[in-house]
C-alpha positions in Angstrom: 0.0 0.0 0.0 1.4 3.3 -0.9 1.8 5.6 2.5 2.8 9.7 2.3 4.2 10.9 5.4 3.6 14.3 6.4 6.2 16.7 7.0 5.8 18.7 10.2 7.1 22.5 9.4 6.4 26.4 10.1 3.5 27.3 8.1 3.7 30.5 6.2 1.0 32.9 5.7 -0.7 32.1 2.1 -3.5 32.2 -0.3 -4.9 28.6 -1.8 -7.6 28.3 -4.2 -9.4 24.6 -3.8 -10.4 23.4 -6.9 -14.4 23.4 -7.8 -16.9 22.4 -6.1 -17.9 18.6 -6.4 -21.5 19.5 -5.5 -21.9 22.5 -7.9 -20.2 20.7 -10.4 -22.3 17.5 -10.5 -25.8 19.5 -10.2 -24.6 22.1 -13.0 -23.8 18.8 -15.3 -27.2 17.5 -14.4 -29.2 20.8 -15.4 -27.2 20.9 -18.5 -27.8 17.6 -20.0 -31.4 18.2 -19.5 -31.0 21.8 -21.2 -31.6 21.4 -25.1 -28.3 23.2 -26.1 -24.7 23.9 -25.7 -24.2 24.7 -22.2 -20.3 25.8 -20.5 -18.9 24.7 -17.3 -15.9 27.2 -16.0 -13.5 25.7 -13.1 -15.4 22.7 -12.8 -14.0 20.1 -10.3 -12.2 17.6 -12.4 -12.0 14.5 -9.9 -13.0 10.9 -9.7 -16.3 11.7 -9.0 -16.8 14.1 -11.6 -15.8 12.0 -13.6 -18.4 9.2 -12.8 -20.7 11.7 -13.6 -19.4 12.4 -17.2 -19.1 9.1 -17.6 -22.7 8.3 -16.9 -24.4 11.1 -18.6 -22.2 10.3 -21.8 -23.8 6.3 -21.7 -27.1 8.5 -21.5 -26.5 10.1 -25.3 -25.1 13.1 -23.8 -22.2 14.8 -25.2 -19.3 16.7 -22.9 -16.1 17.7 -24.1 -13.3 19.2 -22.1 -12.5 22.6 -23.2 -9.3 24.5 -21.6 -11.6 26.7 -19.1 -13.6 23.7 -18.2 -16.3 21.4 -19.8 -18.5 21.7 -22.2 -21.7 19.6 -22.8 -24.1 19.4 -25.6 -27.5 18.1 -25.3 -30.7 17.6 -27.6 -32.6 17.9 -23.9 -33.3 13.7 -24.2 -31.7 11.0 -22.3 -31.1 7.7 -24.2 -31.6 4.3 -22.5 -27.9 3.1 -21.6 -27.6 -0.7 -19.7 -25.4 -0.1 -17.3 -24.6 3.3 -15.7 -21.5 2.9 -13.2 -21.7 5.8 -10.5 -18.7 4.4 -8.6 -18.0 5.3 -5.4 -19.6 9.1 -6.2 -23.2 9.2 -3.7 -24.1 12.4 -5.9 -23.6 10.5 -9.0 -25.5 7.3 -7.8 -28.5 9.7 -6.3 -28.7 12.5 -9.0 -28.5 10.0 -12.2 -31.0 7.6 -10.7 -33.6 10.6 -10.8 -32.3 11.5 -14.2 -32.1 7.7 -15.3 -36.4 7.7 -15.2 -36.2 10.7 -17.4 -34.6 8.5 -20.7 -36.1 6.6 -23.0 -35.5 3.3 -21.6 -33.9 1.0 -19.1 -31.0 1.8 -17.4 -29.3 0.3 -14.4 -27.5 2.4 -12.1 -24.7 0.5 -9.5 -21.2 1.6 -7.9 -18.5 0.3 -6.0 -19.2 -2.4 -3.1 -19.3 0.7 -0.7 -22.1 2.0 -2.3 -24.0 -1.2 -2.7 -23.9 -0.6 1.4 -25.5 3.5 1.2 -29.0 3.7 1.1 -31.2 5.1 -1.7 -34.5 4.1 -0.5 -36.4 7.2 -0.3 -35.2 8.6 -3.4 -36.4 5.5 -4.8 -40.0 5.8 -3.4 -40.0 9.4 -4.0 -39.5 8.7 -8.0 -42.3 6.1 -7.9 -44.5 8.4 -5.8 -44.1 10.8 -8.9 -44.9 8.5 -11.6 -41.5 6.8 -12.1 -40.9 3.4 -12.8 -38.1 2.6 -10.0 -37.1 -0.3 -8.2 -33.7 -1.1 -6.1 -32.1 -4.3 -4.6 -32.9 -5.4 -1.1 -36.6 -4.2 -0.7 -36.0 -1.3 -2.6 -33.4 0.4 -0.5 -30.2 -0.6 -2.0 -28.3 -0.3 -5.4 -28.2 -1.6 -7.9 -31.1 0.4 -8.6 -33.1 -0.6 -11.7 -35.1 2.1 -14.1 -37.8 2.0 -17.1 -37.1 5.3 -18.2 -40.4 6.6 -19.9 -40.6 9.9 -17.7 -41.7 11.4 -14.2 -45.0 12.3 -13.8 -45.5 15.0 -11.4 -47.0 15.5 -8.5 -46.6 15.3 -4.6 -44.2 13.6 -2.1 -42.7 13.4 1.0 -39.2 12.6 1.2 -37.5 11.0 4.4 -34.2 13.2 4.0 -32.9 12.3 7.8 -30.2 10.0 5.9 -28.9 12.9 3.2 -30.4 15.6 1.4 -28.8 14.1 -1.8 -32.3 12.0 -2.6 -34.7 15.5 -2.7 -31.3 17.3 -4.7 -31.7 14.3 -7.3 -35.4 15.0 -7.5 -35.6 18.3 -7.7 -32.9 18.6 -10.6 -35.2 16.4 -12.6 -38.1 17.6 -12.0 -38.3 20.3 -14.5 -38.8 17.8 -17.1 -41.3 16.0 -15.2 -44.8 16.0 -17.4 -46.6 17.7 -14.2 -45.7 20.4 -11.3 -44.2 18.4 -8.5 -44.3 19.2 -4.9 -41.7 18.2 -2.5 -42.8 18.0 1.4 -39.8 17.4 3.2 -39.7 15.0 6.5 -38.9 16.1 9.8 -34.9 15.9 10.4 -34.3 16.6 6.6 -30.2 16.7 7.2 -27.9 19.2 4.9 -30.5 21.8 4.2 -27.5 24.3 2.8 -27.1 21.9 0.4 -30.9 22.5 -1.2 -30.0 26.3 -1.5 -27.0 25.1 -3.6 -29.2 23.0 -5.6 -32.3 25.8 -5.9 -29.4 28.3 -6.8 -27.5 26.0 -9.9 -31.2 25.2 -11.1 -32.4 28.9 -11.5 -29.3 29.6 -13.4 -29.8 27.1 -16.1 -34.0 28.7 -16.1 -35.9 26.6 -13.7 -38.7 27.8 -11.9 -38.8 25.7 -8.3 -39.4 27.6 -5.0 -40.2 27.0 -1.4 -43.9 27.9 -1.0 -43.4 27.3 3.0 -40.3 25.9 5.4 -40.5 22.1 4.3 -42.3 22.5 1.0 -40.7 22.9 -2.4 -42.3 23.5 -5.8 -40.8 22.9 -9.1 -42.9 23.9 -12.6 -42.0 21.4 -15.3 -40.4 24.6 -17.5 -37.0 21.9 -18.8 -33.9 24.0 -18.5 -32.1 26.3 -20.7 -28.8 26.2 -22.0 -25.9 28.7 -20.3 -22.7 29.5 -19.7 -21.7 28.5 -15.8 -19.2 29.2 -13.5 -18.5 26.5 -10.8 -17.3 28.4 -7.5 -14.4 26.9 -5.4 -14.7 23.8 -3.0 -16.5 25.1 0.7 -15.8 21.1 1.4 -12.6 21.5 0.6 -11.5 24.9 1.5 -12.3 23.1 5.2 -8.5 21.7 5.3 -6.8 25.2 4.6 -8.6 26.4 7.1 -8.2 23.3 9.8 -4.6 23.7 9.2 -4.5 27.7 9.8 -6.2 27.3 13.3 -3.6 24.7 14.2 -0.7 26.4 13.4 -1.2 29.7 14.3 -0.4 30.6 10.7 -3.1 32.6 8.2 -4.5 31.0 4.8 -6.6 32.6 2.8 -9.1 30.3 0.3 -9.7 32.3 -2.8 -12.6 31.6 -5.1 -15.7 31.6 -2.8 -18.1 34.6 -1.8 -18.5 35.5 1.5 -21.9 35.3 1.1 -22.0 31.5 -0.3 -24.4 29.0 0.6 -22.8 25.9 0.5 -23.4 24.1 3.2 -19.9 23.9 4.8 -19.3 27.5 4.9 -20.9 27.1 8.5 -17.3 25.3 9.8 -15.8 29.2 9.7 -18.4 29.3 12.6 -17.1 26.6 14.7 -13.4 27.3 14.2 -14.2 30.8 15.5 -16.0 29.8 18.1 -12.3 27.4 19.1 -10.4 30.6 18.7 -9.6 31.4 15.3 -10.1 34.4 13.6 -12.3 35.0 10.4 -12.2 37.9 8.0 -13.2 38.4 4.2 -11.0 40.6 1.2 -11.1 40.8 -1.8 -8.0 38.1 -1.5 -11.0 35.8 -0.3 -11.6 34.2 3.4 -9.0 33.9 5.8 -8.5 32.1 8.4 -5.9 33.0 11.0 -5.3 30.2 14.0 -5.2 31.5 17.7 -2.7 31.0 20.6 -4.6 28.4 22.2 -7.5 26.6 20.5 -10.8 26.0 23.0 -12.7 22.8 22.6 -16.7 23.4 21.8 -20.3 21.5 21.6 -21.4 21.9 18.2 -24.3 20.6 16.1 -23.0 19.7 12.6 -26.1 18.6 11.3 -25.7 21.2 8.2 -22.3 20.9 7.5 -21.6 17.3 8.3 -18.8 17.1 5.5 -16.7 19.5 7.6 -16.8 17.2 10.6 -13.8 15.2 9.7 -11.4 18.0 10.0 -13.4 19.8 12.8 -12.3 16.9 14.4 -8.5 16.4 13.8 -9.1 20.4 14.9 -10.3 19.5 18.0 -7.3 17.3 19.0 -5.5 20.3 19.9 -7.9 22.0 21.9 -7.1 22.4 25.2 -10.6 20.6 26.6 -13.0 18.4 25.1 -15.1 19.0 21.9 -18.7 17.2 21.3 -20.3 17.5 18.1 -23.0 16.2 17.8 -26.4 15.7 15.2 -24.2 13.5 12.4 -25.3 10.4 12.4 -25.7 10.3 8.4 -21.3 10.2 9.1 -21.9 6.2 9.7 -23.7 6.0 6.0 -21.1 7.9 4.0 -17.6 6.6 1.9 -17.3 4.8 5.2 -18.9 4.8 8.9 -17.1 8.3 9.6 -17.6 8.1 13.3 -16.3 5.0 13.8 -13.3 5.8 11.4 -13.0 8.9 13.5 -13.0 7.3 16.9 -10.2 4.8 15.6 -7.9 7.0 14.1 -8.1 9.7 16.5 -7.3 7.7 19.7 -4.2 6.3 17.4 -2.6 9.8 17.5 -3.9 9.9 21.3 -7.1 12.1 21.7 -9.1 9.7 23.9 -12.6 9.8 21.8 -16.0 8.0 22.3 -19.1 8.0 20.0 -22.4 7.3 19.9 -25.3 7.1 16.9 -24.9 10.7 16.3 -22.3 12.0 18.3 -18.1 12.1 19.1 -16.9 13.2 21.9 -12.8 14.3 21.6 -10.8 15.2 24.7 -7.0 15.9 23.7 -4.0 14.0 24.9 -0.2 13.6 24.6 -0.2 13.8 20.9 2.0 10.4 19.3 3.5 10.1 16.0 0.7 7.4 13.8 -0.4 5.8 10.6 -3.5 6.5 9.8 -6.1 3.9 7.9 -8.0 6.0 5.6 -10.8 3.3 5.0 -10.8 4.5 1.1 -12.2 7.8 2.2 -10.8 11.0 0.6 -12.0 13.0 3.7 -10.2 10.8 6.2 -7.2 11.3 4.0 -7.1 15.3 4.1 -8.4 15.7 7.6 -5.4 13.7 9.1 -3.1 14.8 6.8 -3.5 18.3 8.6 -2.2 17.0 11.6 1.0 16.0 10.1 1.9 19.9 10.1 2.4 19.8 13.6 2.5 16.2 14.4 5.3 14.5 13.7 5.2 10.8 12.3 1.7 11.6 10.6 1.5 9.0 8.0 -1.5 8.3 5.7 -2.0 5.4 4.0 -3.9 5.2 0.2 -3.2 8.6 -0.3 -4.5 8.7 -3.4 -8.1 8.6 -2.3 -7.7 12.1 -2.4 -8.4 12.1 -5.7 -12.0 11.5 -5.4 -12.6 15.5 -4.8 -8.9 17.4 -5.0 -6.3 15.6 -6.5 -3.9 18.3 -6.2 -4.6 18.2 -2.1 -0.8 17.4 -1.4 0.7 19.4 -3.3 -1.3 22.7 -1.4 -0.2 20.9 1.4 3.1 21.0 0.3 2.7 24.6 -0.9 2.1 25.6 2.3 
C-alpha cells in the first residue's frame, strides 16, 4: 500500500484556491444535460467523482467535451436508455442519475462500488415512484443496484424522508423540470444538509428553472426543462475546510480564494465553529481567511448542516485544550465509510481519547503520538489527518490517493504551504 508521510514545518502565511466544487459541479452537469443546447462549465471540479458523472451522462447520449476553461456539454434535452450506468464510489452521481435515469427513453441500471452497494437510496427510490416513475432497487428497494424504465416522471406530490442525506430530494428536484406535471416536494422532519438544497435551488435557477419554497418544508418545481448557459462552478466550501483546519492549528493565516463570502454551500458554516475554538475569520477581496489563535478551546457543536466538515473539525479538535462534542451526524456512519467510527479509531491512534455514539463524538486531547493512519478508502479521512501532520510529527497516511475522489492536487497545497 502506498503511504505519504507528512512533513511537520512552520507554516507560512498564504492564499490557496481549492479546486471546484464537487457539489456545484455534478448538479450544474445535471441541469445541463437536460437543457436542449450547448451549455459551459468554467473551473469545474475535475476529480473521480466528476468523472463518474461524465461518464454516466455520456452512456445516456449526452455529449461533454473538455474545453481548456472547463467542460462543455451538448445536449438535444433527451436521455437515451444506456444498460449499465457505473456511478462508482460518487453518492451524488448514484442519487442524481438515478432521478435522471427515469427521465430516458429506456432501461437503465445504475450500480457503484461495493461501498455503495452498502448506502441507502430508499427514499429517493419511493420518491420517483411516488411521482410517476418506474423505480425499483435491490434489497426491498433500498439498496443499489437500482433498476429504471425510463419513460418519464410524472408530477405531483411527495414526501421525502431526508434524515439519511439531502442528496435524494437534490436528485429530485434537478429532474423535475422535465417532469410531465408540477411536483411538490414535502420534506420529513430531520431533513439533514439543508445548505445543500439552497446550492441546488441556486444551480437550477441559473440554467431557467422555476422551483421555489412555497413554505419551510415544502418545495415546488414547474416542469419549464432547462435552458442552456454559460456557468461558473465556485471553489470547493468542502474543501477549502482543510486550509482552514490547518491555519487554526498552526497559528499561521491561509486565505481560500474563489468563494463569496456570502455562499451557501453548506460547509461555509465550519468558519463558525473554528471561531468559536479561537480562530479568527475575516473576508477581502483576496478571499476568506482564516488565522489560528494562541490556544485553541474545545466546543459542543451541532454539525447537522455541514456534516462534510466534521472530519477536520475533528482532527481540529485534537489540539484544543478541553473536550469537543459534536453532535447531530449520524448520516457520518452512512457515507464513503462509517465516519464516526473511522474517527474514533484514528483519532485515539494519535492519542485524543474519543467515544461516539449514533450521532455524536466526543474528543478530549492527549499527549499527541507520531501514527499511521487507515484512511478506509475515504478522501476525507485522508485530508483531515493529513493536517495533523503539520504539527505532528510521524503523521502517515495510508492510500493517499483517495484524495483524488474530490482534490487531486490536495498534497501538493499541502506541500505549498
Amino acid at each position: 500500500m502506498n503511504t505519504y508521510e507528512v512533513r511537520s514545518r512552520t507554516v507560512a502565511d498564504r492564499t490557496v484556491r481549492p479546486p471546484g466544487s464537487k457539489s456545484i459541479t455534478n448538479r450544474a452537469l445535471i441541469a445541463a444535460a437536460l437543457a436542449a443546447g450547448e451549455s459551459r462549465l468554467t473551473n469545474p471540479l475535475r476529480s473521480d467523482d466528476t468523472r463518474a458523472m461524465i461518464g454516466c451522462l455520456r452512456n445516456l447520449g449526452v455529449h461533454i467535451s473538455v474545453a481548456e476553461d472547463g467542460l462543455v456539454v451538448s445536449s438535444d434535452g433527451a436521455l437515451d436508455s444506456a444498460g449499465r450506468l457505473d456511478a462508482r464510489a460518487s453518492g451524488t452521481t448514484a442519487r442524481f442519475i438515478t432521478a435522471a435515469a427515469a427521465l430516458a427513453s429506456g432501461p437503465s441500471i445504475i450500480d457503484g462500488t461495493a461501498r455503495m452497494r452498502e448506502r441507502p437510496i430508499g427514499p429517493l427510490v419511493v420518491a420517483l415512484r411516488d411521482l410517476g416513475a418506474e423505480v425499483d432497487a435491490d434489497r426491498d428497494g433500498w439498496y443499489p443496484p437500482v433498476r429504471t424504465s425510463g419513460g418519464g416522471i410524472q408530477g405531483g406530490a411527495t414526501t421525502i424522508d431526508g434524515t439519511v442525506s439531502s442528496q435524494f430530494i437534490s436528485a429530485v428536484l434537478l429532474s423535475a423540470p422535465r417532469a410531465v406535471r408540477t411536483v411538490t416536494i414535502q420534506l420529513s422532519e430531520g431533513t439533514v444538509s439543508r445548505p445543500y438544497l439552497t446550492t441546488t435551488l441556486e444551480v437550477m435557477a441559473s440554467f431557467g428553472a422555476d422551483a421555489r419554497w412555497i413554505g419551510p418544508d415544502t418545495i415546488t418545481v414547474a416542469p419549464t426543462g432547462y435552458r442552456p448557459t454559460s456557468f461558473e462552478v465556485e471553489a470547493d466550501a468542502s474543501a477549502a475546510v482543510y486550509p482552514w483546519a490547518a491555519a487554526a492549528i498552526t497559528g499561521a493565516t491561509i486565505t481560500v480564494a474563489g468563494i463569496h463570502p456570502a455562499s451557501t454551500q453548506a460547509d461555509m458554516s465550519a468558519l463558525g465553529v473554528l471561531e468559536r475554538m479561537g480562530s479568527a475569520v475575516s473576508a477581502s477581496g483576496r478571499g476568506i481567511a482564516v488565522t489560528g489563535p494562541p490556544r485553541l478551546e474545545g466546543v459542543d457543536a451541532d454539525l447537522n448542516h455541514c456534516p462534510d466538515a466534521a472530519l477536520g473539525l475533528a482532527v481540529v479538535a485534537t489540539f484544543a485544550r478541553s473536550a469537543t462534542r459534536f453532535t447531530n451526524i449520524a448520516n457520518l456512519r452512512v457515507k464513503e465509510t462509517d465516519r464516526l467510527a473511522a474517527l474514533e479509531a484514528e483519532l485515539t491512534r494519535m492519542g485524543a481519547r474519543v467515544k461516539t455514539g449514533a450521532d455524536w463524538i466526543e474528543i478530549r486531547p492527549g499527549p499527541p503520538r507520531p501514527a499511521r493512519i487507515r484512511t478506509y478508502d475515504d478522501h476525507r479521512m485522508a485530508m483531515s489527518f493529513a493536517i495533523a501532520g503539520l504539527v505532528r510529527p510521524g503523521i502517515v497516511i495510508e492510500d493517499p490517493e483517495c484524495v483524488d475522489k474530490t482534490w487531486p492536487g490536495f498534497f501538493d497545497m499541502l506541500e505549498s504551504l
